[in-house]
Structures are given as structure tokens and as C-alpha cells.
Backbone as CSV, one residue per row, in Angstrom:
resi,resn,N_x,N_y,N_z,CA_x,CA_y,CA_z,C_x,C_y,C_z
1,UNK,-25.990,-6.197,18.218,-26.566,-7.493,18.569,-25.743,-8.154,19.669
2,UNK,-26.227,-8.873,20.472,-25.716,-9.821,21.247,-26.617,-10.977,21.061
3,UNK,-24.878,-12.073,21.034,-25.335,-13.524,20.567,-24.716,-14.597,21.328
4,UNK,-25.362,-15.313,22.082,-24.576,-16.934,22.734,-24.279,-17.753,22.097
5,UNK,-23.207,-17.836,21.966,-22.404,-18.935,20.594,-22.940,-20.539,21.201
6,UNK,-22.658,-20.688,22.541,-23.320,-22.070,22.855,-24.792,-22.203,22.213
7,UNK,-25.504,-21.356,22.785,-27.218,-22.018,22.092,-26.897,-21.468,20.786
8,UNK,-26.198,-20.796,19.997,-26.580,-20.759,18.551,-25.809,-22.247,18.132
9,UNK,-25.022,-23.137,18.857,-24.337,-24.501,18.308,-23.114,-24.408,17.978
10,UNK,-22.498,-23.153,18.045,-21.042,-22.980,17.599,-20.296,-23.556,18.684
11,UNK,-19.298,-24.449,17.707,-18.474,-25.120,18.825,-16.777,-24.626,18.112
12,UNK,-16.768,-23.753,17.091,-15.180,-23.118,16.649,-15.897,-21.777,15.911
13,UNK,-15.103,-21.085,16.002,-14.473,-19.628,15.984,-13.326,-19.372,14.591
14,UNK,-13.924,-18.605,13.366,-13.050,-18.840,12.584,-13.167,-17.251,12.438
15,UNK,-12.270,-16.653,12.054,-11.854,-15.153,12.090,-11.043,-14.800,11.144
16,UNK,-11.423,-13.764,10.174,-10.503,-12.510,9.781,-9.899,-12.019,10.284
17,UNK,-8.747,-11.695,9.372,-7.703,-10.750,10.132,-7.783,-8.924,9.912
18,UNK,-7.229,-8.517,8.509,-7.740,-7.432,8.286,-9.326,-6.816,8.496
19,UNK,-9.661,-5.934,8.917,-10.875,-5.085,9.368,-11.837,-6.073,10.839
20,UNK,-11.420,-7.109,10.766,-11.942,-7.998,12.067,-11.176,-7.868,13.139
21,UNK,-10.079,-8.681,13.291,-9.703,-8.594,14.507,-8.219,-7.261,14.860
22,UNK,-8.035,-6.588,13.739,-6.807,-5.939,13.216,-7.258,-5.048,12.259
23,UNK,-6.688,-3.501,13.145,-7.253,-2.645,12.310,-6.528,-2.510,10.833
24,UNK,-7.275,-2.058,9.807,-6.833,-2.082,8.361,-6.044,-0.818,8.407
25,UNK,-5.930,0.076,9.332,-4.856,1.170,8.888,-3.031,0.227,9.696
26,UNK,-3.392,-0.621,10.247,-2.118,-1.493,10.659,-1.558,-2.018,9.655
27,UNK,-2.473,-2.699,8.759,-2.443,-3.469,8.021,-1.455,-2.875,6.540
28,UNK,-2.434,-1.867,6.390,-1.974,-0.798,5.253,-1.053,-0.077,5.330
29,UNK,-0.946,0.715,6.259,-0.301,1.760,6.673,1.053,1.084,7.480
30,UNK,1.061,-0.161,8.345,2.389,-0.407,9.111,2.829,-1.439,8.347
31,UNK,2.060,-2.709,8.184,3.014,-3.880,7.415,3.220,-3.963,5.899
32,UNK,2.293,-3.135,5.136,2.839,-2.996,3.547,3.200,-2.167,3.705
33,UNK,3.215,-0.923,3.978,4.843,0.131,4.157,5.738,-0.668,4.240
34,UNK,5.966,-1.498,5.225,7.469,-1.436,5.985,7.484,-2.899,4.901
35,UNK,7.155,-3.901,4.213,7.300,-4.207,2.861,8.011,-3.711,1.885
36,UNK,7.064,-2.877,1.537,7.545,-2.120,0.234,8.912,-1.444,0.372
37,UNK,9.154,-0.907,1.659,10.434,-0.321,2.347,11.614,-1.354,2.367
38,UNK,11.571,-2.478,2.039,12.424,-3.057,2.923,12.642,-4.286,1.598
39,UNK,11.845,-4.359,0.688,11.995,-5.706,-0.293,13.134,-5.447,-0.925
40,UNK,13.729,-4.097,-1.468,14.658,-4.587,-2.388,15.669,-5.179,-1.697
41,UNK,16.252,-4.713,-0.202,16.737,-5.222,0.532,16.685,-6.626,0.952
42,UNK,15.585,-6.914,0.784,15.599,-8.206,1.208,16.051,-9.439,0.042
43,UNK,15.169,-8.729,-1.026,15.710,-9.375,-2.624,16.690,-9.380,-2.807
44,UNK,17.799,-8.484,-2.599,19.075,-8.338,-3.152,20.355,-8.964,-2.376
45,UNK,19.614,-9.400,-1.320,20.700,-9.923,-0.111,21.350,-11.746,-0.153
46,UNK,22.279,-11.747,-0.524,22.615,-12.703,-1.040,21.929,-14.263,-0.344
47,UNK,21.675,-14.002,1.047,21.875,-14.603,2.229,20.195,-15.163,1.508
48,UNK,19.177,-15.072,0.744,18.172,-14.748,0.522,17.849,-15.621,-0.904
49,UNK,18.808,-15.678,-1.690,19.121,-16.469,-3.146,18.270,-17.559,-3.190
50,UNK,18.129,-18.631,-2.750,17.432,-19.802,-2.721,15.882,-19.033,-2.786
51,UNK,15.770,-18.630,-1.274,14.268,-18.265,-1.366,13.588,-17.401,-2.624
52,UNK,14.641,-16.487,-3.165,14.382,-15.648,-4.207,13.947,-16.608,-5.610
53,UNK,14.983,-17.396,-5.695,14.664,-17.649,-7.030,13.097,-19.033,-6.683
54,UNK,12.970,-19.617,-5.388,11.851,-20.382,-5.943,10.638,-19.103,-5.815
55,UNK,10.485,-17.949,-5.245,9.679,-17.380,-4.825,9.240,-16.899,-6.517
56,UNK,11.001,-16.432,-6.937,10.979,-15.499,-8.441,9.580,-17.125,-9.510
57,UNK,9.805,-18.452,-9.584,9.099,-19.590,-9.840,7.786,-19.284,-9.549
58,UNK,7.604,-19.623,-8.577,6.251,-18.893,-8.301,5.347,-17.866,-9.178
59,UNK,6.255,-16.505,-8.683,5.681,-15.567,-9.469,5.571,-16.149,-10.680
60,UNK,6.190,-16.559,-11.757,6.284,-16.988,-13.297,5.193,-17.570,-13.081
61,UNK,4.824,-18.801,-12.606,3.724,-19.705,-12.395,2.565,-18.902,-12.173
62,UNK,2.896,-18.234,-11.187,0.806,-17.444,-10.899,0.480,-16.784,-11.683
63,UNK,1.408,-15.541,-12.470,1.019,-14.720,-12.848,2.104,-14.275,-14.485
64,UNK,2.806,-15.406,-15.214,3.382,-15.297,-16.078,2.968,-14.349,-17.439
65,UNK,1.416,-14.728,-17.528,1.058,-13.560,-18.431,0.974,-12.053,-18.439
66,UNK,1.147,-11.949,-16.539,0.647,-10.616,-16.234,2.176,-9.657,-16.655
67,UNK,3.017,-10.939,-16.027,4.507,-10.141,-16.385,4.823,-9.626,-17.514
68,UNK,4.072,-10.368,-18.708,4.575,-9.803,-20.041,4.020,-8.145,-20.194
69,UNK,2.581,-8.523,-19.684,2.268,-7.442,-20.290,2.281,-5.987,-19.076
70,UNK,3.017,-6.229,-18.103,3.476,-5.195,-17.342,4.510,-4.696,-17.601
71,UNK,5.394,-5.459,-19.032,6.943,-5.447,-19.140,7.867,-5.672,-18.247
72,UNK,7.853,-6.543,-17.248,8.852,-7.001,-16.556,9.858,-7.823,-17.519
73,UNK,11.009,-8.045,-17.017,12.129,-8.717,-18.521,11.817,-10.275,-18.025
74,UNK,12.530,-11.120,-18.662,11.629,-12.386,-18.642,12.488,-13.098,-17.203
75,UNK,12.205,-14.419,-16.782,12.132,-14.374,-15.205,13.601,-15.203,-15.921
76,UNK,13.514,-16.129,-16.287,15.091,-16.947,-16.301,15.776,-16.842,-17.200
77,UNK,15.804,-15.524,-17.636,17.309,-15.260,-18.811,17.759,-13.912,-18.343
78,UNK,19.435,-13.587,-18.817,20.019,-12.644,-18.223,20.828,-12.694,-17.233
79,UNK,21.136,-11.630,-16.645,22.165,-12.579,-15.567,21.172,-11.918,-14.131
80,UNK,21.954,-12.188,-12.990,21.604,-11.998,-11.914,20.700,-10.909,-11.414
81,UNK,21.736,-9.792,-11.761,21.009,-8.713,-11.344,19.447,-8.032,-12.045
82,UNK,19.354,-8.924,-13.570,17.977,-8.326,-14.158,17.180,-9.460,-13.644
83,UNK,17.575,-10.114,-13.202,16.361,-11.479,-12.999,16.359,-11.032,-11.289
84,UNK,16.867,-10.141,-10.622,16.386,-9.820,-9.356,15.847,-8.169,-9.608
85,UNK,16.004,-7.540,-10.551,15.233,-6.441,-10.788,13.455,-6.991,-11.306
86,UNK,13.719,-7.940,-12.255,12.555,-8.319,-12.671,11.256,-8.555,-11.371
87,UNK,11.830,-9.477,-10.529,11.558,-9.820,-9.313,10.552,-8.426,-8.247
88,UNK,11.689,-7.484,-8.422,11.025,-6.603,-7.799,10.298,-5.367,-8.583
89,UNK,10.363,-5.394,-9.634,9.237,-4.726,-10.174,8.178,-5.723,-10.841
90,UNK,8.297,-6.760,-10.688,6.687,-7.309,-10.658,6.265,-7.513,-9.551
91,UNK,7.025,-7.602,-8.440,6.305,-7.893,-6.809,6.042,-6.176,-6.357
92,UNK,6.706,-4.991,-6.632,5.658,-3.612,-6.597,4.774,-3.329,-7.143
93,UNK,4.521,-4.020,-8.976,3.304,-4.059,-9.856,2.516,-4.551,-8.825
94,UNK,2.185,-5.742,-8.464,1.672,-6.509,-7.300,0.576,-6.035,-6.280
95,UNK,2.171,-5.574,-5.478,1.525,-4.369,-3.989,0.848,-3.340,-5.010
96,UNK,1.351,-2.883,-5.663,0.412,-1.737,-5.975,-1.201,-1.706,-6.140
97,UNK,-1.537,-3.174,-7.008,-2.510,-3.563,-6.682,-3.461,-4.463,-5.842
98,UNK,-2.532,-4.505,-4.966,-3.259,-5.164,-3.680,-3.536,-6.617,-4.264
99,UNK,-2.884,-7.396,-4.935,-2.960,-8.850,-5.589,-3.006,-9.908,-4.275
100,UNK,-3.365,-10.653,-4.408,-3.355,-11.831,-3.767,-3.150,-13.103,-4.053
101,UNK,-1.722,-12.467,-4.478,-0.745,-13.586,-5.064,-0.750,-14.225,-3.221
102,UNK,-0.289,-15.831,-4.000,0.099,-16.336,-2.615,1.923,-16.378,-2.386
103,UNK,2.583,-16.269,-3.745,4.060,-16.100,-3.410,4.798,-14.439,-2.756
104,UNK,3.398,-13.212,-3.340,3.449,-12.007,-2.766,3.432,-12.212,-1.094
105,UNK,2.143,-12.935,-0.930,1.797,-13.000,0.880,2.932,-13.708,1.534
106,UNK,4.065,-14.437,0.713,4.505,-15.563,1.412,6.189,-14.869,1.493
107,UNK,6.334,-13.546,0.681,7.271,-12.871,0.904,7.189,-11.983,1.227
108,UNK,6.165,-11.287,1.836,6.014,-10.662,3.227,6.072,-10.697,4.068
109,UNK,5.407,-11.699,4.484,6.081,-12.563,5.824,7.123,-12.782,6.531
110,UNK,7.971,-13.277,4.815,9.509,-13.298,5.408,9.774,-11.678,5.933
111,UNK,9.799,-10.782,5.048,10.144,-9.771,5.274,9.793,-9.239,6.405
112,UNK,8.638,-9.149,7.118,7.717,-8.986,8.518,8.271,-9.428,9.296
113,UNK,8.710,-11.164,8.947,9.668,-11.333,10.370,10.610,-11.259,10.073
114,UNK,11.830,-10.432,9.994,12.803,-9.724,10.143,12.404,-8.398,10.775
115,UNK,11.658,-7.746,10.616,11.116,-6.796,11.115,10.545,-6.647,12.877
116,UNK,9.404,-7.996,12.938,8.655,-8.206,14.587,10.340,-8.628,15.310
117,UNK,10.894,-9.360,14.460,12.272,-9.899,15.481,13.319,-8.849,15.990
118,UNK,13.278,-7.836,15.152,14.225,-6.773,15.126,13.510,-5.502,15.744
119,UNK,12.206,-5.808,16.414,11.562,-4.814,17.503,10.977,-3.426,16.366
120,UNK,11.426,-3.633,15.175,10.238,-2.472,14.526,8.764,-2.841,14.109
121,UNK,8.882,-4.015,14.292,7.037,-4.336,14.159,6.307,-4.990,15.266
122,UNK,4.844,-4.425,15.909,4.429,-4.738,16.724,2.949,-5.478,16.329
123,UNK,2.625,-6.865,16.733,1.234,-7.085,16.342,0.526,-6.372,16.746
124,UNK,-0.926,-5.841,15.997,-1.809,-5.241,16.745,-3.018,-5.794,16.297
125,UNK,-4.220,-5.501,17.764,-5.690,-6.231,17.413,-6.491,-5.077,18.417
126,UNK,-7.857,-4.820,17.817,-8.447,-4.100,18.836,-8.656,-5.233,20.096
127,UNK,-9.101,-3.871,21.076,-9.068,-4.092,22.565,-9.863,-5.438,22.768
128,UNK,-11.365,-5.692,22.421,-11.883,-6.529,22.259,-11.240,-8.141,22.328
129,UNK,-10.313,-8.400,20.946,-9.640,-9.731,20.315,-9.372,-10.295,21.652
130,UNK,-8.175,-9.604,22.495,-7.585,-10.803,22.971,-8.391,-11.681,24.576
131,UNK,-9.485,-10.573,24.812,-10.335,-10.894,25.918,-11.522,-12.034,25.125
132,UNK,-11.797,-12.001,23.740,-12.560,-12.708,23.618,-12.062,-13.970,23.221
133,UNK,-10.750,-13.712,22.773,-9.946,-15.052,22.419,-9.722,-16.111,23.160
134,UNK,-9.692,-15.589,25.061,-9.275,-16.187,26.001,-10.457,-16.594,26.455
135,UNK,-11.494,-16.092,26.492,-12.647,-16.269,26.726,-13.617,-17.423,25.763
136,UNK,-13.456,-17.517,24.824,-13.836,-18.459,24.147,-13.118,-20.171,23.846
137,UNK,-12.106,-19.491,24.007,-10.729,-20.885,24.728,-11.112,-21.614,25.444
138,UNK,-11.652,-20.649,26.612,-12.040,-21.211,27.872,-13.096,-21.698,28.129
139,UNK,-14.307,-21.544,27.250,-15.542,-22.092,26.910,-15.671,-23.326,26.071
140,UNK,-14.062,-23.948,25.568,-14.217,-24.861,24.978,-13.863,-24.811,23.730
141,UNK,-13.873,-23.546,22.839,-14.733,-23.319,21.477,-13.079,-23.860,20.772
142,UNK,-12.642,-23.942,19.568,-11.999,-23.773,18.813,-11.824,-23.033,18.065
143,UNK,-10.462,-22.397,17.526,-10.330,-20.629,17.583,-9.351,-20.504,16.638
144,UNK,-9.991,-20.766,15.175,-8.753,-20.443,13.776,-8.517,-18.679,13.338
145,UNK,-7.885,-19.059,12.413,-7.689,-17.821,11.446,-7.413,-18.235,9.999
146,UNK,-8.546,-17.532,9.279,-8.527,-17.408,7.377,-8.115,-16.011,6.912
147,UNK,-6.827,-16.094,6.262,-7.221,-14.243,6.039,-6.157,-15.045,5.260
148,UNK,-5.801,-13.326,3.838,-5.000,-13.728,2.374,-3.696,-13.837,2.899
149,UNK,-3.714,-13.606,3.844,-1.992,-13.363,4.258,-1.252,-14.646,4.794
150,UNK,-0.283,-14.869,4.664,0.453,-16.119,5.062,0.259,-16.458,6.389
151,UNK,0.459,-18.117,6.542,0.536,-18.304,7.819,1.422,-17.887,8.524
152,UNK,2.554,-17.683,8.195,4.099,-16.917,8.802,3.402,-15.172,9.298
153,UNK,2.741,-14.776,8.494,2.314,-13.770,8.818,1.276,-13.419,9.927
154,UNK,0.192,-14.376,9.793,-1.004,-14.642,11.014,-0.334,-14.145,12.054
155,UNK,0.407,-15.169,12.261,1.619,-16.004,13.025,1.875,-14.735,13.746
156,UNK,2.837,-14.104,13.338,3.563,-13.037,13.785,2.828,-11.852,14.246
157,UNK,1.755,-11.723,13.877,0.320,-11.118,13.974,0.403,-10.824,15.941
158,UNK,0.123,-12.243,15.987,-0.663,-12.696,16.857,0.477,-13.338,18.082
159,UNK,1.673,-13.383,17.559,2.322,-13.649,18.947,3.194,-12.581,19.324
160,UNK,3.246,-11.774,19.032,3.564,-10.304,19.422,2.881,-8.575,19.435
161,UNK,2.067,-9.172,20.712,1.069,-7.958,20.607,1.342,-7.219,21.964
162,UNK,1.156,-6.224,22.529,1.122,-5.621,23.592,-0.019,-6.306,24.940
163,UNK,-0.695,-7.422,24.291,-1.416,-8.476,25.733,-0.303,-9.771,25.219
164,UNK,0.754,-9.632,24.600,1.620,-11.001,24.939,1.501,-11.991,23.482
165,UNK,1.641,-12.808,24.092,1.352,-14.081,22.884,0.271,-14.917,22.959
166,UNK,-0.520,-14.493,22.172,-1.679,-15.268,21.800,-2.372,-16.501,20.820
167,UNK,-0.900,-16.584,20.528,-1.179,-18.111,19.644,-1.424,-19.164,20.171
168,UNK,-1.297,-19.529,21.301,-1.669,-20.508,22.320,-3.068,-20.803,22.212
169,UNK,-3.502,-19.718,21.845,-5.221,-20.070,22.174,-5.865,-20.283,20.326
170,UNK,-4.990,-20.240,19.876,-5.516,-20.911,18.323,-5.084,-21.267,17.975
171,UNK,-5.942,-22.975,17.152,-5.160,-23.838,17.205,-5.020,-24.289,15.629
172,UNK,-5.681,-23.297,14.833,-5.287,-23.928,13.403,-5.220,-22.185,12.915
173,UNK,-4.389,-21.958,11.603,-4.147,-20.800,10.941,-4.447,-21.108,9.178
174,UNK,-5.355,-20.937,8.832,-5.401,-21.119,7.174,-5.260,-19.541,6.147
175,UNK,-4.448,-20.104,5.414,-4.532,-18.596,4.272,-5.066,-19.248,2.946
176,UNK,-4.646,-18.836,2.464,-5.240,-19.218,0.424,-4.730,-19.771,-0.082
177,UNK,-3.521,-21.277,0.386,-3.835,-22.572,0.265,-4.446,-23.373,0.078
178,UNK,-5.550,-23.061,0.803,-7.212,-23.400,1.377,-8.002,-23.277,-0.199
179,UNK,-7.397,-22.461,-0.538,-8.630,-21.740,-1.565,-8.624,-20.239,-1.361
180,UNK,-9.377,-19.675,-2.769,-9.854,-18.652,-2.616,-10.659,-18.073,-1.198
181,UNK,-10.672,-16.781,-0.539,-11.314,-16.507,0.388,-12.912,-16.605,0.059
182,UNK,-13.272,-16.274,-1.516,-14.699,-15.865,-1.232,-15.346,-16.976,-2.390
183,UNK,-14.755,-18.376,-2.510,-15.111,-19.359,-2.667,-15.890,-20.622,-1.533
184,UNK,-16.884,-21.355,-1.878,-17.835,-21.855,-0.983,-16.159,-23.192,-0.553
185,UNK,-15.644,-23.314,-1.650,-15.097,-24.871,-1.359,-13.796,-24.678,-0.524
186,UNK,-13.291,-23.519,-0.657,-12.471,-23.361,1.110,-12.926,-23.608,2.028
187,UNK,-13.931,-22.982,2.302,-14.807,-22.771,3.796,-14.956,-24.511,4.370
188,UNK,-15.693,-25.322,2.620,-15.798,-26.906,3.017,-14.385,-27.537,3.498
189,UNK,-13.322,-26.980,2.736,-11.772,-27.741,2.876,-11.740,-27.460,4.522
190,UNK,-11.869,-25.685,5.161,-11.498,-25.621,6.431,-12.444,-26.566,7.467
191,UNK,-13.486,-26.970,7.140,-14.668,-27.645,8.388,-14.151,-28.884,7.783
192,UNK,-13.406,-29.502,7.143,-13.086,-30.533,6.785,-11.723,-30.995,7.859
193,UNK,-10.697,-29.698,7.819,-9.329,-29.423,8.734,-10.046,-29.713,10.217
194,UNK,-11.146,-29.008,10.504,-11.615,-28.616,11.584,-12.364,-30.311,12.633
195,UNK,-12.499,-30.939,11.355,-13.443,-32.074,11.947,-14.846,-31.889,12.561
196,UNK,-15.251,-30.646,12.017,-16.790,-29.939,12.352,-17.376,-30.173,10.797
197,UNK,-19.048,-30.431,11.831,-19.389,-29.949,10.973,-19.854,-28.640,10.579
198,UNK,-19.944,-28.150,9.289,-20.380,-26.633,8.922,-21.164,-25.986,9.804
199,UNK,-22.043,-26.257,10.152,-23.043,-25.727,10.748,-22.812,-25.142,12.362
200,UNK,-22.093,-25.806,13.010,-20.732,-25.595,13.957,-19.736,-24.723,13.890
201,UNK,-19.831,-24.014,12.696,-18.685,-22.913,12.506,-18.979,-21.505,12.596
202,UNK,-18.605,-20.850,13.273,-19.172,-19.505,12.854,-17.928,-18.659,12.342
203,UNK,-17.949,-18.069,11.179,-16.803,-16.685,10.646,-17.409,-15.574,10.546
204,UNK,-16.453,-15.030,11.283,-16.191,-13.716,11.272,-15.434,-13.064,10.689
205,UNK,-16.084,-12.001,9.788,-15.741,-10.846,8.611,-15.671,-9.756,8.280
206,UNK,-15.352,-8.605,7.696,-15.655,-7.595,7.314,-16.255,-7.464,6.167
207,UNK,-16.028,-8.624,5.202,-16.568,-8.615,3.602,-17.372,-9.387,3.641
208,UNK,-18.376,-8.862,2.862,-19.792,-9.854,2.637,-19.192,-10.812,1.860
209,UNK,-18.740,-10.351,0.685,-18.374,-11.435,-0.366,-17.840,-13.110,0.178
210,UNK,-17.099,-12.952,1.524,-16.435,-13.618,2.011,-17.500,-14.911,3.154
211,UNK,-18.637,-13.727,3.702,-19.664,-14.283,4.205,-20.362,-15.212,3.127
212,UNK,-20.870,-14.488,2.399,-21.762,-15.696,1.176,-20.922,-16.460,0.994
213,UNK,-19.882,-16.620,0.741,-19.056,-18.045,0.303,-19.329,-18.900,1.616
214,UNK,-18.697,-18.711,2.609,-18.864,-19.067,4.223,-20.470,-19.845,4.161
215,UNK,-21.086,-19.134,4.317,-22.596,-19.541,4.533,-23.077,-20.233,2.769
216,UNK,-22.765,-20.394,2.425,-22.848,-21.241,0.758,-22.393,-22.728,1.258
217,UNK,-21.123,-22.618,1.907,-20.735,-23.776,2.853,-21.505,-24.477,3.581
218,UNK,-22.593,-23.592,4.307,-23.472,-24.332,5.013,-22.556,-23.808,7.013
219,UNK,-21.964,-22.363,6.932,-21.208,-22.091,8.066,-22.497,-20.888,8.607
220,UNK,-22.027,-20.829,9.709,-22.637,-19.696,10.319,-21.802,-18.089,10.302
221,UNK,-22.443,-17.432,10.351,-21.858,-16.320,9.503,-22.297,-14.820,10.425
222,UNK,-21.063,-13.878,10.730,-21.984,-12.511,11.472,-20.389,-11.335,10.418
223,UNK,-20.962,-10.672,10.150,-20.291,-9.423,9.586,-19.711,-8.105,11.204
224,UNK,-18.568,-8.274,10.541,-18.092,-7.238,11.903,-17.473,-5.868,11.169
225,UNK,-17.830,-4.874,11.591,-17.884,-3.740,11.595,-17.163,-2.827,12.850
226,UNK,-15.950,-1.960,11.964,-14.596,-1.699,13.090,-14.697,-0.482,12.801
227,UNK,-14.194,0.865,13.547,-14.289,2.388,13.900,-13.652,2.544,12.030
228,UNK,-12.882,1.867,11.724,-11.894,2.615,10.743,-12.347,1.438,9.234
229,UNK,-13.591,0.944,9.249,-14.279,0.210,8.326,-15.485,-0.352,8.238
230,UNK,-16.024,0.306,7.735,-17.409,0.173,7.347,-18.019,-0.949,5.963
231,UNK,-18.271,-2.639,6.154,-18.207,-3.180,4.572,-19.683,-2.261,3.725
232,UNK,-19.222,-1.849,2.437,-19.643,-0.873,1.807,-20.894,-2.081,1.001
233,UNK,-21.155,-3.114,1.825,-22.274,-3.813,0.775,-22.333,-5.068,1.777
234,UNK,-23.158,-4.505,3.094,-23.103,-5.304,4.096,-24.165,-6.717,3.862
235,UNK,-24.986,-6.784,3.096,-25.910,-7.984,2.618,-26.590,-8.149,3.280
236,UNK,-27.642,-7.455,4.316,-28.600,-7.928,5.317,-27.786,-8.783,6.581
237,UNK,-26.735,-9.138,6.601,-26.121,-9.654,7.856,-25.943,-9.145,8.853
238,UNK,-25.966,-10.301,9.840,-25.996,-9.970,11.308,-24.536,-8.931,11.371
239,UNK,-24.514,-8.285,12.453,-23.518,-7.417,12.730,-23.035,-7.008,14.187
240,UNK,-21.882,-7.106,13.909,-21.115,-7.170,15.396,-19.968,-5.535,15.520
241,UNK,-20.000,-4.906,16.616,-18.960,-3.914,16.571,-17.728,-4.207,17.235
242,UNK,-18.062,-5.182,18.020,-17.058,-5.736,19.320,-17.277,-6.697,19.767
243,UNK,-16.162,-8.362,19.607,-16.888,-9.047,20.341,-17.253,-9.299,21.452
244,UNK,-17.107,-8.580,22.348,-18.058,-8.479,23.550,-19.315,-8.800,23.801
245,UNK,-19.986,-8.663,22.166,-21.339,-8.901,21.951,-21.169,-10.650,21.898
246,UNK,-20.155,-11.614,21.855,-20.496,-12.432,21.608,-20.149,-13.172,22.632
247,UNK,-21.428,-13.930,22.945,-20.487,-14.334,24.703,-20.721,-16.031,24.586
């Protein structure tokens, strides 16, 4: 399809990260590797203590029941070293299942940037992103990002890519603060951030689930479809391969 965001009324640009603008084998394959590689290290480093134990809070808070019954040992008794083992075998229980904890996303990040700063991690986006990013900038539009992953993470995403730094051209970043992704009353919280109204918004996705919430909102809505992801329950939605199609 090709679509004119002016006559369809879109005046902002709200975007996924994984399978939209960033391929999911980056995602999978470069920044939860080099995670999972790198946490106990990061957990165990003294320099790190503060962040650990409100992060270790957190975890107790989101997911306290899950810990029991994964057998992790309990979060504030014991001494140091089991209450930072605990830590990291409930944050690999976690990754393992792809959770969307928000204290998981928010200690990745950290970990990520130590990584983009130290030249082993590179943002990446297909070819498409950063021509349409600049291009829609320049048309006026307003140009977020919703995805589960932290804003520290977006972040780092997107200002270290091989076309440069591209955070300049977007001007708000939301994760699951907001809300659930595939809840209608995020989508209202973000056109609320946005000072649009719904109908003014268009997101872009790989998951339907994420679209119906979006468009439940009362947003405009197109499903994008990338070489290395196909959504397996596309819902009759419009569909994009590249935005190129969207001018």
C-alpha cells in the first residue's frame, strides 16, 4: 500500500521498536545476549549497590509471588551475596521468558549503556527508518516511540546508529509506564502526552494485539511487516513493508 499521512489527517507518528523500525534478530540475538552476558557482572559490581537493591524492590513488588514459586530465596534476608544471587536468578527466570517486567527493561538499559558507550553495541534500524524519520520531521509531523523497553533503552537505540543520531527528530519516547502495550488506556494516556487528538495519530506495529488496543483508542493504525517477521494473526490490517510507502 501507499498512503499520504497529510490527507489521511495524521499530524504524529508513533512507532514500534522491535519488528517495526528494528530488526527482531538485533533485538534477540544482539541486546538480550549481550544482557544475559553481562548481568551478573553488572549485579555484582559494587559500584552498582544502590541501583541493585531498589531494582532487587521492584522485582519483590511486580512479581513477589512469582519468586516463591520459582524458588528464588527471599529478597531481604540473608546476607549480601544470596540477596544478589536471588536477584539474578529471578531476573534469568525473567529473560527466559521474555517478561515484561518494567524493573527487567529498566536493567537492561543500564546494562546496554555500558555496552553502546564502550563501542560493543551498535543501534540498528532498517534502511527505510532513518529516511522516513527525517522526512516526516520535515513535513511537520511529530515522531514518538512506544515499545516494552525502557526509555534509556529507545534512547540508545536510536542515537547510535550507523546514519548518526537520530533522536533529534523525536520528540517524545514512551515505554510501559504508559501502560500496558496492548491496552486501549495507554494509547489514550500517550494522545493525552501528545496534545492530539486520537484520530491524529497513526501507530505503527508488528502486533495486531497492539493495533486493536491503538485503534480501541480511537488512533489510526497500519501493521508493518519486516523480511525477518511476519505478525502470525495480522487482523485484516492495512500493511506496510517499508516506509517508503508512507509519504
Amino acid at each position: 500500500m501507499t498512503a499520504s499521512l497529510r490527507e489521511r489527517g495524521v499530524r504524529a507518528v508513533v512507532l514500534d521498536i522491535e519488528g517495526t523500525t528494528t530488526p527482531m534478530a538485533f533485538v534477540h540475538e544482539v541486546l538480550f545476549s549481550y544482557a544475559r552476558t553481562h548481568l551478573e557482572a553488572f549485579i555484582r559490581d559494587p559500584a552498582h549497590a544502590d541501583l541493585v537493591q531498589d531494582l532487587a524492590t521492584q522485582f519483590a513488588t511486580e512479581h513477589g509471588g512469582e519468586a516463591e514459586v520459582m524458588g528464588a530465596p527471599p529478597w531481604r534476608s540473608g546476607d549480601n551475596v544470596e540477596r544478589l544471587d536471588s536477584v539474578i536468578t529471578y531476573v534469568l527466570w525473567l529473560m527466559d521468558r521474555d517478561r515484561k517486567s518494567p524493573a527487567l527493561k529498566t536493567l537492561q538499559g543500564y546494562i546496554w549503556e555500558i555496552g553502546y558507550h564502550a563501542g560493543q553495541l551498535r543501534g540498528a534500524t532498517f534502511a527505510d527508518v532513518p529516511p522516513a524519520l527525517r522526512r516526516w520531521r520535515s513535513d511537520g509531523l511529530t515522531l514518538a516511540i512506544y515499545s516494552s523497553g525502557s526509555v534509556l533503552a529507545q534512547q540508545l537505540i536510536f542515537s547510535m546508529t550507523d546514519d548518526g543520531d537520530l533522536t533529534p527528530l523525536i520528540s517524545h519516547f514512551f515505554d510501559t509506564m504508559v501502560g500496558p502495550k496492548r491496552s486501549a488506556g495507554s494509547y489514550t494516556r500517550i494522545a493525552s502526552a501528545l496534545a492530539l487528538g486520537p484520530a491524529h495519530i497513526l501507530f505503527l506495529s508488528d502486533v495486531a494485539a497492539e493495533l486493536d488496543a491503538a485503534r480501541a483508542a480511537g488512533w489510526q493504525v497500519i501493521l508493518t511487516v519486516r523480511p525477518d517477521h511476519v505478525a502470525p494473526n495480522p487482523g485484516g490490517y492495512e500493511q506496510v513493508t517499508t516506509f517508503d510507502a508512507l509519504q
